[in-house]
PASEBA-1860 file (N, C-alpha, C; in nm, 3 decimals):
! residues 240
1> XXXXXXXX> 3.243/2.698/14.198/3.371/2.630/14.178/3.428/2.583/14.312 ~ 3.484/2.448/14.286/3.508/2.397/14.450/3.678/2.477/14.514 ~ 3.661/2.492/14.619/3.748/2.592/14.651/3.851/2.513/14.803 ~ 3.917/2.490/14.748/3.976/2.401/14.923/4.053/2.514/15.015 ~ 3.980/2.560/15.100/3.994/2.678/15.183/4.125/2.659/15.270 ~ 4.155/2.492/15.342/4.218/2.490/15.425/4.375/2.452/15.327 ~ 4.450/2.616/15.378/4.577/2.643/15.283/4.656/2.573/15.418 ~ 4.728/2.485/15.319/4.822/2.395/15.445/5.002/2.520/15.429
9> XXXXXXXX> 5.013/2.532/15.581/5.151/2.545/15.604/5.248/2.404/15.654 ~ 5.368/2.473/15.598/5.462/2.396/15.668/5.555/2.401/15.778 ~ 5.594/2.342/15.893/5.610/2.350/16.014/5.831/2.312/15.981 ~ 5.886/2.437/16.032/6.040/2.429/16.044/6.088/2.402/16.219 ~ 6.154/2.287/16.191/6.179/2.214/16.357/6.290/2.160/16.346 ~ 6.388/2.190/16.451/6.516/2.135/16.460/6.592/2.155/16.600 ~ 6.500/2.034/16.649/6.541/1.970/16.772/6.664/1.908/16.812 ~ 6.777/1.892/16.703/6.887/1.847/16.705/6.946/1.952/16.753
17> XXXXXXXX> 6.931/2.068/16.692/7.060/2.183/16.683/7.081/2.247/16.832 ~ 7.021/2.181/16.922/7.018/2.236/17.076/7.166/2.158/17.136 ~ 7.190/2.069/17.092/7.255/1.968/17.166/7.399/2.055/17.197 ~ 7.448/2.166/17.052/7.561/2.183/17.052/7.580/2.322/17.170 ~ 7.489/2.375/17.223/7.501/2.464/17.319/7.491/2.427/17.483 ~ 7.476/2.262/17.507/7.447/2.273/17.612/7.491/2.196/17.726 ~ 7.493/2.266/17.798/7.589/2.107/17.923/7.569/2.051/17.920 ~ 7.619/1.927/18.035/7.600/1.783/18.026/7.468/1.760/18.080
25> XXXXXXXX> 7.461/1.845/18.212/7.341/1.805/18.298/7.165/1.826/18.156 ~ 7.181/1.956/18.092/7.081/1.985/18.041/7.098/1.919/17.885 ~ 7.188/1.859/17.868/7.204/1.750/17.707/7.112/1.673/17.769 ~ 7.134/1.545/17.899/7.038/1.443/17.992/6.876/1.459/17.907 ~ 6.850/1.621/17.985/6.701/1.632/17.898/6.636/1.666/17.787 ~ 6.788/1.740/17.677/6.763/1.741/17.572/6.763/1.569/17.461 ~ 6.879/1.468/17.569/6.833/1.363/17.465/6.698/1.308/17.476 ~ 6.671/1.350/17.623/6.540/1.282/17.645/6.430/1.279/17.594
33> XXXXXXXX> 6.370/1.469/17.542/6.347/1.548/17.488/6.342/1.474/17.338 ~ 6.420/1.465/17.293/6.420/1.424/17.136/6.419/1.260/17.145 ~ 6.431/1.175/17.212/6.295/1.032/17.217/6.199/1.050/17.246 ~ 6.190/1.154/17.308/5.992/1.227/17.380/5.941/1.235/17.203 ~ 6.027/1.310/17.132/5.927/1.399/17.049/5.918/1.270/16.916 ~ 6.044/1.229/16.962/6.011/1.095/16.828/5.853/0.994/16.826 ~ 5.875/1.000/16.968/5.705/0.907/16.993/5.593/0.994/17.007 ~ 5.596/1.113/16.986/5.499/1.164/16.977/5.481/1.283/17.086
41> XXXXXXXX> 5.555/1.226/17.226/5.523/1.292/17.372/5.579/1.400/17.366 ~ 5.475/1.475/17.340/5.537/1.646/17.326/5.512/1.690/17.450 ~ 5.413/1.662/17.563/5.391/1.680/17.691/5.542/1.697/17.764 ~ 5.571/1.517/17.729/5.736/1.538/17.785/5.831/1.595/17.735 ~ 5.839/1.633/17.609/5.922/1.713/17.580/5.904/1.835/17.571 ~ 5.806/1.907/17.643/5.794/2.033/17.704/5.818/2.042/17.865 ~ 5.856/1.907/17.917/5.874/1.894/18.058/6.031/1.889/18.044 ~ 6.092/1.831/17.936/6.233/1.847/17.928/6.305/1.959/17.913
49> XXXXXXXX> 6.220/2.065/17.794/6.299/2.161/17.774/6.246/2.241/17.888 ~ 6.188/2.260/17.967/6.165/2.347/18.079/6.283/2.291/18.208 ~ 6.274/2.200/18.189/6.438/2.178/18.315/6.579/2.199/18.202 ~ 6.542/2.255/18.091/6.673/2.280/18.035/6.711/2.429/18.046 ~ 6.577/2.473/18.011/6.544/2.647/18.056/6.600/2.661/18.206 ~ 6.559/2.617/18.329/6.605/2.616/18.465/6.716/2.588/18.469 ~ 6.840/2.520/18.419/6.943/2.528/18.384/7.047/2.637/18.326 ~ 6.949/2.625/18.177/7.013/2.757/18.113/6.890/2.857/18.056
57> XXXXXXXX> 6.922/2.965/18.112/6.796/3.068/18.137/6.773/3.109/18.000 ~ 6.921/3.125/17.947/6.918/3.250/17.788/6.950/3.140/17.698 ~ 6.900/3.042/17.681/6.958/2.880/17.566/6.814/2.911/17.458 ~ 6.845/3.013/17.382/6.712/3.045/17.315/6.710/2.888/17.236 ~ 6.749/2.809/17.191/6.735/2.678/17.152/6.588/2.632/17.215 ~ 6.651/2.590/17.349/6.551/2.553/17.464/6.429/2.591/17.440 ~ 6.391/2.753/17.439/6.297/2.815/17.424/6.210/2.787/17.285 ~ 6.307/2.747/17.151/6.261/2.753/17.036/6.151/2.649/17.102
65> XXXXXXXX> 6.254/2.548/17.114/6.196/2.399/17.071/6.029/2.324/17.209 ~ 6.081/2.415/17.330/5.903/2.406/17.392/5.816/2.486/17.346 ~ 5.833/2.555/17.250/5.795/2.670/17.219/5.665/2.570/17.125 ~ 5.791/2.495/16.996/5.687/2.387/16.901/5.646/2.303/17.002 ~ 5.709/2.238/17.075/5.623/2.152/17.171/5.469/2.197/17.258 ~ 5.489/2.309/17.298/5.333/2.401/17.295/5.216/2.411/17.235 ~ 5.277/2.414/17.098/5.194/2.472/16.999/5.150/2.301/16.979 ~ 5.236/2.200/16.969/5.161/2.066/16.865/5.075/2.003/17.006
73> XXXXXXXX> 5.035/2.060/17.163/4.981/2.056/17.249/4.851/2.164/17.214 ~ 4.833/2.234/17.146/4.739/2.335/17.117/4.735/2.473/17.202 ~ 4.878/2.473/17.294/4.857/2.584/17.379/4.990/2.698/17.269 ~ 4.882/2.789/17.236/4.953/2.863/17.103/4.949/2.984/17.121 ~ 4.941/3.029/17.279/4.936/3.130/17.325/5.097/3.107/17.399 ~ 5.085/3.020/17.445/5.250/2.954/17.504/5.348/2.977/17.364 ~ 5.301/2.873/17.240/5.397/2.891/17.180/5.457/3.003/17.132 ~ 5.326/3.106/17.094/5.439/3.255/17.050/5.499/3.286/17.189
81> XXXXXXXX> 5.476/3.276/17.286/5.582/3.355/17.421/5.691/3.282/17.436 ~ 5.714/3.173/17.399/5.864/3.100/17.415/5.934/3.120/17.282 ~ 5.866/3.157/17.160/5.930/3.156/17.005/5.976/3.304/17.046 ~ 5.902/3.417/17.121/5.933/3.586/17.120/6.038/3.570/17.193 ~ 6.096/3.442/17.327/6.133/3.445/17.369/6.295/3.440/17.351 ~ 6.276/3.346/17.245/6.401/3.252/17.115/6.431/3.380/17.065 ~ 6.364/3.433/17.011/6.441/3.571/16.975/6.489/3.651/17.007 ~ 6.410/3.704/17.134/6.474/3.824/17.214/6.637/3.735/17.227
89> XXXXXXXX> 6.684/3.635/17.262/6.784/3.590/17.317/6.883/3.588/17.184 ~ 6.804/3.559/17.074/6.873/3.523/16.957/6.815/3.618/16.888 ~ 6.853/3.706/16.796/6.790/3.802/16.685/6.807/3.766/16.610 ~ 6.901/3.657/16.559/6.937/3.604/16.442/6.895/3.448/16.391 ~ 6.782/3.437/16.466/6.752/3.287/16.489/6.615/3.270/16.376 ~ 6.665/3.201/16.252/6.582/3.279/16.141/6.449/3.134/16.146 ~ 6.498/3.040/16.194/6.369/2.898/16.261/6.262/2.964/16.341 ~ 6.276/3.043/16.454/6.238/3.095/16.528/6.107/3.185/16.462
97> XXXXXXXX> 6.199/3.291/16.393/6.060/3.372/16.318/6.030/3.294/16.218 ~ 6.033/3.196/16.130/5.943/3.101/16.052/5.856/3.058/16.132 ~ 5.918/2.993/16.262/5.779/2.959/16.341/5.669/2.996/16.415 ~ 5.739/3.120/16.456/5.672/3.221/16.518/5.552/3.256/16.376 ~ 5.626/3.267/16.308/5.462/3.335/16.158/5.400/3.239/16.156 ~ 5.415/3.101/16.142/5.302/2.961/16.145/5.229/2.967/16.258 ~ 5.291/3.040/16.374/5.202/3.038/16.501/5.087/3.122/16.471 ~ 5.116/3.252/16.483/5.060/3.342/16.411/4.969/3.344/16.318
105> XXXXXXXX> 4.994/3.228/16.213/4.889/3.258/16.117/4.825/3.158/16.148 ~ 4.827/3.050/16.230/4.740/2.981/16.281/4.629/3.052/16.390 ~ 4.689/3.163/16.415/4.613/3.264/16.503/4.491/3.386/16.453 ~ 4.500/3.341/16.281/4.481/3.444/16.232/4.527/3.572/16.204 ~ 4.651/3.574/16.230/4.735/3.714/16.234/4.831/3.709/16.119 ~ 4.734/3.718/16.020/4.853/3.691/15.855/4.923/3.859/15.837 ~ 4.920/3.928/15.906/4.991/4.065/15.918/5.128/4.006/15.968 ~ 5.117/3.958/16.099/5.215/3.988/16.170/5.281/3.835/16.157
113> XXXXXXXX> 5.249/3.755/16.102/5.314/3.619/15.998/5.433/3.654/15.906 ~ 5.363/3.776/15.802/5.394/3.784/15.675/5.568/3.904/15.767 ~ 5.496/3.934/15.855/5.643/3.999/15.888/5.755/3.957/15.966 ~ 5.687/3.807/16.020/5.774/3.720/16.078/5.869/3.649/15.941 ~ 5.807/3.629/15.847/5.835/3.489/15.739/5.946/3.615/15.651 ~ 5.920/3.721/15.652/6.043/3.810/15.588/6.134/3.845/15.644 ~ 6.124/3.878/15.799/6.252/3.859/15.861/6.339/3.746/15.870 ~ 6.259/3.622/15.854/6.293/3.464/15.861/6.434/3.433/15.707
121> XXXXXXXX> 6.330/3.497/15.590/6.378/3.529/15.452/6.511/3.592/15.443 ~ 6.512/3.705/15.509/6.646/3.776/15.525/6.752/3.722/15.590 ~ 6.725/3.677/15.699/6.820/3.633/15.769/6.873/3.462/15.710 ~ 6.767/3.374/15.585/6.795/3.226/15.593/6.726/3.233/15.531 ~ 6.726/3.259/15.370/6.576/3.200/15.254/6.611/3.075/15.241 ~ 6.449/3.001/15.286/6.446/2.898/15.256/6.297/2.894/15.162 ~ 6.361/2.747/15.115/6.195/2.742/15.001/6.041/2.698/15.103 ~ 6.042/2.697/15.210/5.946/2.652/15.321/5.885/2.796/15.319
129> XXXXXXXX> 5.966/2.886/15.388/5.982/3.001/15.424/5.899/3.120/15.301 ~ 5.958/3.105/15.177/5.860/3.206/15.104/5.758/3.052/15.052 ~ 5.743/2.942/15.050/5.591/2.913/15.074/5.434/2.945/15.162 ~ 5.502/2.979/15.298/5.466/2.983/15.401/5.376/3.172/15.347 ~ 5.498/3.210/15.351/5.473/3.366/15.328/5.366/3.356/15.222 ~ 5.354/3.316/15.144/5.292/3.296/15.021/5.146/3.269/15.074 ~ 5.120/3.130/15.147/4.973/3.158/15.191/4.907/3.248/15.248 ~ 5.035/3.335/15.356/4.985/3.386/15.459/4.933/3.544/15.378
137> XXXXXXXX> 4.970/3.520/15.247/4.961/3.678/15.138/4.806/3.642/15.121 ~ 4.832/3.457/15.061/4.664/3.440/14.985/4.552/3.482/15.094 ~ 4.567/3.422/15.216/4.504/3.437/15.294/4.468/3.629/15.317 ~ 4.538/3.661/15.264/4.546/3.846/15.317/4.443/3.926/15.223 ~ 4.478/3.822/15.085/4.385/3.857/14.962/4.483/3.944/14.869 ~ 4.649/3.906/14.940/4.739/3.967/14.878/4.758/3.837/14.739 ~ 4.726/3.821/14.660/4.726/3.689/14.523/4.818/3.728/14.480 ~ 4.853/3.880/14.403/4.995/3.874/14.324/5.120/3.862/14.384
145> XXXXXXXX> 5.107/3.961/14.516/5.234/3.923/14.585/5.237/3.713/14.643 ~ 5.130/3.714/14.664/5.117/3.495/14.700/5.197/3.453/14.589 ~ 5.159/3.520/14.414/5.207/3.430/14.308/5.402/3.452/14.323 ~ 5.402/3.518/14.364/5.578/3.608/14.343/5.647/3.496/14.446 ~ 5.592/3.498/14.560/5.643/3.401/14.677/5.674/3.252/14.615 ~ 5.564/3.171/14.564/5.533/3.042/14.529/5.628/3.044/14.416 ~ 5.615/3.150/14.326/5.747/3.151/14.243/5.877/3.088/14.284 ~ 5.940/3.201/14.395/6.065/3.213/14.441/6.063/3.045/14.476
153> XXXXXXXX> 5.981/2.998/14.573/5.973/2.862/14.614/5.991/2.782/14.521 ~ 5.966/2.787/14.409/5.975/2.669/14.295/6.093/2.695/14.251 ~ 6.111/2.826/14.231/6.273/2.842/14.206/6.409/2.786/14.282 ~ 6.378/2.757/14.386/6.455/2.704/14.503/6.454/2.552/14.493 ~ 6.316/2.508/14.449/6.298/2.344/14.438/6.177/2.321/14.361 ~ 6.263/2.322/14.218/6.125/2.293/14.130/6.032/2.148/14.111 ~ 6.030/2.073/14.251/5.952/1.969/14.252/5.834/1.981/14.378 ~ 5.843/2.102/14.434/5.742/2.203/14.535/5.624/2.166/14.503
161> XXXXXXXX> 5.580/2.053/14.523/5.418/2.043/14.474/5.324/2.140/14.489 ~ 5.334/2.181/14.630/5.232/2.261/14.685/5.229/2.445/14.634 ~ 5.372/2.477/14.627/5.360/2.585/14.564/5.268/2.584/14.457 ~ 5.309/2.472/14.318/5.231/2.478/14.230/5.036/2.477/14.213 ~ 5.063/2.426/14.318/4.885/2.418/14.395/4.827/2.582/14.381 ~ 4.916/2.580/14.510/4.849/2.753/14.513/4.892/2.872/14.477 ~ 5.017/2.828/14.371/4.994/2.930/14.261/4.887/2.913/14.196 ~ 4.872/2.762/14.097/4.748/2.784/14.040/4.634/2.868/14.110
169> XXXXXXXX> 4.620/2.836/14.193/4.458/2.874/14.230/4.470/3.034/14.242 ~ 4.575/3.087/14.316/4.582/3.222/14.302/4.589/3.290/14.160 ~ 4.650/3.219/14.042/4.631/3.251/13.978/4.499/3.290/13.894 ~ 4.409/3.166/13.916/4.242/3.172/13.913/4.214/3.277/13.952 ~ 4.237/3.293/14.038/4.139/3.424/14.114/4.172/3.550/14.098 ~ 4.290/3.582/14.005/4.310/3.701/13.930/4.282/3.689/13.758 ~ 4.231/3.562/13.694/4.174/3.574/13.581/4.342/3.497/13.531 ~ 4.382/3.472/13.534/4.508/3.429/13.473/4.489/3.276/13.461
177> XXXXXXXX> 4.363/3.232/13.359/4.368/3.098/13.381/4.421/3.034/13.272 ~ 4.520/3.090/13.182/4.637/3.003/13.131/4.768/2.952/13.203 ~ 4.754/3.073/13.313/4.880/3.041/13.422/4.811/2.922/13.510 ~ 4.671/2.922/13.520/4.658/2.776/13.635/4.687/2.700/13.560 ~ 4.649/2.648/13.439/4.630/2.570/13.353/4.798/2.477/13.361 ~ 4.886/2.623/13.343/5.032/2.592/13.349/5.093/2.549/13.463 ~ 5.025/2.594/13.598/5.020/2.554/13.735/5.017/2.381/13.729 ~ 4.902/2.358/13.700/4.874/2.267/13.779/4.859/2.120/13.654
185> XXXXXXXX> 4.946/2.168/13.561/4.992/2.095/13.450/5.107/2.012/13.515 ~ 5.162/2.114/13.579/5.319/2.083/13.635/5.269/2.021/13.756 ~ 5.194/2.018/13.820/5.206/1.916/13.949/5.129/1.817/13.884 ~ 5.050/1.773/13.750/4.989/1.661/13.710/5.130/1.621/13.735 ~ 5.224/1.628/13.670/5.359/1.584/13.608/5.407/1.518/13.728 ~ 5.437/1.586/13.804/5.460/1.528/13.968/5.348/1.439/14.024 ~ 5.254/1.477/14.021/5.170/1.405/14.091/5.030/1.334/14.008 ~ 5.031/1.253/13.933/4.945/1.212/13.840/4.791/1.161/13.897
193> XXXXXXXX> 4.799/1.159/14.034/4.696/1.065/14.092/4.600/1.191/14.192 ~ 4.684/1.338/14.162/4.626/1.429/14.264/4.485/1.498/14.191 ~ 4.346/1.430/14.216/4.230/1.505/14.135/4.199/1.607/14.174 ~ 4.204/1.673/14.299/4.198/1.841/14.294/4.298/1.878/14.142 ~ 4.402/1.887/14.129/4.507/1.924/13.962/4.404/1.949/13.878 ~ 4.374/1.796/13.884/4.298/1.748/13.713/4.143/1.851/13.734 ~ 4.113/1.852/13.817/3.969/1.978/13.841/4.018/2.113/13.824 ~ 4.098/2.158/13.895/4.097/2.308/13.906/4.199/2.329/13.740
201> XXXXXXXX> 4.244/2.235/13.702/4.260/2.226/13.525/4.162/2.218/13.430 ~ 4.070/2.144/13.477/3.947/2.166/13.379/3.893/2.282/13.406 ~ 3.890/2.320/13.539/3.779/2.445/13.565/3.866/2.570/13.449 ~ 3.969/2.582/13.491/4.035/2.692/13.373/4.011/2.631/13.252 ~ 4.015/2.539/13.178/3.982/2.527/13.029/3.881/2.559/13.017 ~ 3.763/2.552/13.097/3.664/2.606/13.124/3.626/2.709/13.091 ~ 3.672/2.799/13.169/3.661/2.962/13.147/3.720/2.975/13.020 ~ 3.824/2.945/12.962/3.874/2.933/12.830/3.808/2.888/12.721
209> XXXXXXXX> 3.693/2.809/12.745/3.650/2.762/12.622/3.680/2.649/12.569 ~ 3.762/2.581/12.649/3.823/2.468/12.594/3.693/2.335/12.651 ~ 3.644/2.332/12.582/3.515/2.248/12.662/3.589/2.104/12.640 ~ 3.627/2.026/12.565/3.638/1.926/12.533/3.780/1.902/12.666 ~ 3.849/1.988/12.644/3.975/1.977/12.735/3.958/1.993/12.870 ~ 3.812/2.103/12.931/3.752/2.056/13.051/3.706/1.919/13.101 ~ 3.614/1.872/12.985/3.563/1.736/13.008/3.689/1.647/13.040 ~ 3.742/1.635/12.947/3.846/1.502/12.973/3.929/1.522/13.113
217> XXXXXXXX> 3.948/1.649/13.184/3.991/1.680/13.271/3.880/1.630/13.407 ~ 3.809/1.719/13.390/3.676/1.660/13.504/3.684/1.478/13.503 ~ 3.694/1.416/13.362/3.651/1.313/13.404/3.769/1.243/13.478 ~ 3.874/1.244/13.435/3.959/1.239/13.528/3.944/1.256/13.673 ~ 3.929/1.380/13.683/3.957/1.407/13.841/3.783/1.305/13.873 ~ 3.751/1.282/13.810/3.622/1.218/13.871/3.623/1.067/13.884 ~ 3.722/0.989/13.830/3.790/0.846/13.780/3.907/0.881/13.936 ~ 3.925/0.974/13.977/4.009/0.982/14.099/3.976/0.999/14.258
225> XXXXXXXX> 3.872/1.031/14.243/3.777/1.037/14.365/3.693/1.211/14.397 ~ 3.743/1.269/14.295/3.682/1.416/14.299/3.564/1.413/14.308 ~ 3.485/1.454/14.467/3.314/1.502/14.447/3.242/1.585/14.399 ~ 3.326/1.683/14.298/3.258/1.773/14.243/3.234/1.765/14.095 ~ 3.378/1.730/14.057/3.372/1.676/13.887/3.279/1.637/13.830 ~ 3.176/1.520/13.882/3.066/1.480/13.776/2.930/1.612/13.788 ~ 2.944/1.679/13.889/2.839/1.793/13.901/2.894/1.898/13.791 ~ 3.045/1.971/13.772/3.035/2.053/13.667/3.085/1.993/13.549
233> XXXXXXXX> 3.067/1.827/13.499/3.044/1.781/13.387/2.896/1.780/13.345 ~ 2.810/1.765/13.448/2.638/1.803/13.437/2.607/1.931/13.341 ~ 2.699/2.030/13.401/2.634/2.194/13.382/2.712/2.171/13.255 ~ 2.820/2.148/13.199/2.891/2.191/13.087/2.805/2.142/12.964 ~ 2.753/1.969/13.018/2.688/1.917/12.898/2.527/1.971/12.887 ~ 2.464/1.988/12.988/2.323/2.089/13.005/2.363/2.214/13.040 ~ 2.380/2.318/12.971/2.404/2.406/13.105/2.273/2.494/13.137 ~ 2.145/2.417/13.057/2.052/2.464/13.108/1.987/2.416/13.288
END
């Protein structure tokens, strides 16, 4: 069964919210800073917030925001030391540990993610926030606690495509394939043109027995650009 391994997170950034802490001299490189990051130049806008830091030492802002500028440079050893940094200054800085866990679990460290993204939760639930947590569970091989997260997330904004994604699939992988079925029914609804849906929907009618309701599903996702669909329409109609 085709399995799309790479679980996308989502990235919390707010490069605006610096402006209201900071002098005149170090605003200069925070506006600069935020036309840097609009075009892309995260280089320079890690050269900005570092003369904003030399300015103001404890502006955990400052720190958040070279912190993402680090990380979308690939140096992600930088970014957790300026995000640990955002915190130590700020304990209450609930952006900070969201980003700090995306760092993290980009690091492979879905332990110490899942305990960033709940402190993040407590201090500021957002629906990003128990998404985030949610992969970093699937990834753990934690699935029921992943389904509980993706929940809460849809509950917050029931047009969450992606939750519905990987609930379904987590749901798969604990045998609950009336719940994918129901998963990823609801992002057809939203998203009519997405053929991973229409596959990992047939694959559960599948296991169900619903052969006819697999097919029409496969062929779909196969009328959409899915490379796997016409291979387990092969096995269903031979399955010798």
């Amino acid at each position: 069964m085709k399995r799309n391994l790479l679980l996308t997170f989502v990235l919390v950034v707010s490069l605006s919210a610096i402006s209201i802490f900071a002098g005149n001299e170090a605003q200069t490189y925070i506006d600069s800073a935020r036309l840097k990051a609009s075009n892309g130049d995260f280089n320079g806008v890690m050269q900005d917030f570092t003369k904003v830091i030399e300015l103001e030492p404890k502006n955990a802002i400052a720190y958040y925001n070279r912190g993402i500028a680090k990380g979308r440079l690939g140096d992600y050893e930088g970014e957790l030391k300026d995000l640990t940094k955002a915190i130590e200054l700020d304990p209450k800085y609930a952006d900070a540990y969201h980003n700090r866990g995306f760092a993290k679990s980009k690091s492979g460290d879905n332990k110490g993610a899942i305990e960033d993204y709940t402190k993040a939760i407590k201090l500021a639930p957002q629906v990003d926030t128990y998404y985030n947590r949610g992969i970093a569970k699937s990834k753990s091989g934690d699935n029921k606690g992943a389904i509980e997260d993706y929940t809460k997330a849809i509950a917050l904004d029931p047009k969450y495509a992606g939750a519905y994604y990987y609930s379904g699939l987590a749901k798969g992988d604990l045998g609950d394939f009336a719940g994918t079925i129901e998963d990823f029914t609801k992002l057809i609804e939203l998203d009519p043109k997405n053929d991973d849906a229409y596959y990992y929907r047939g694959m559960a009618k599948k296991q169900l027995n619903d052969t006819a309701g697999a097919l029409e599903d496969l062929k779909k996702a196969g009328e959409l650009g899915n490379n796997y669909a016409d291979q387990e329409i092969k096995i269903i109609q031979d399955p010798k």
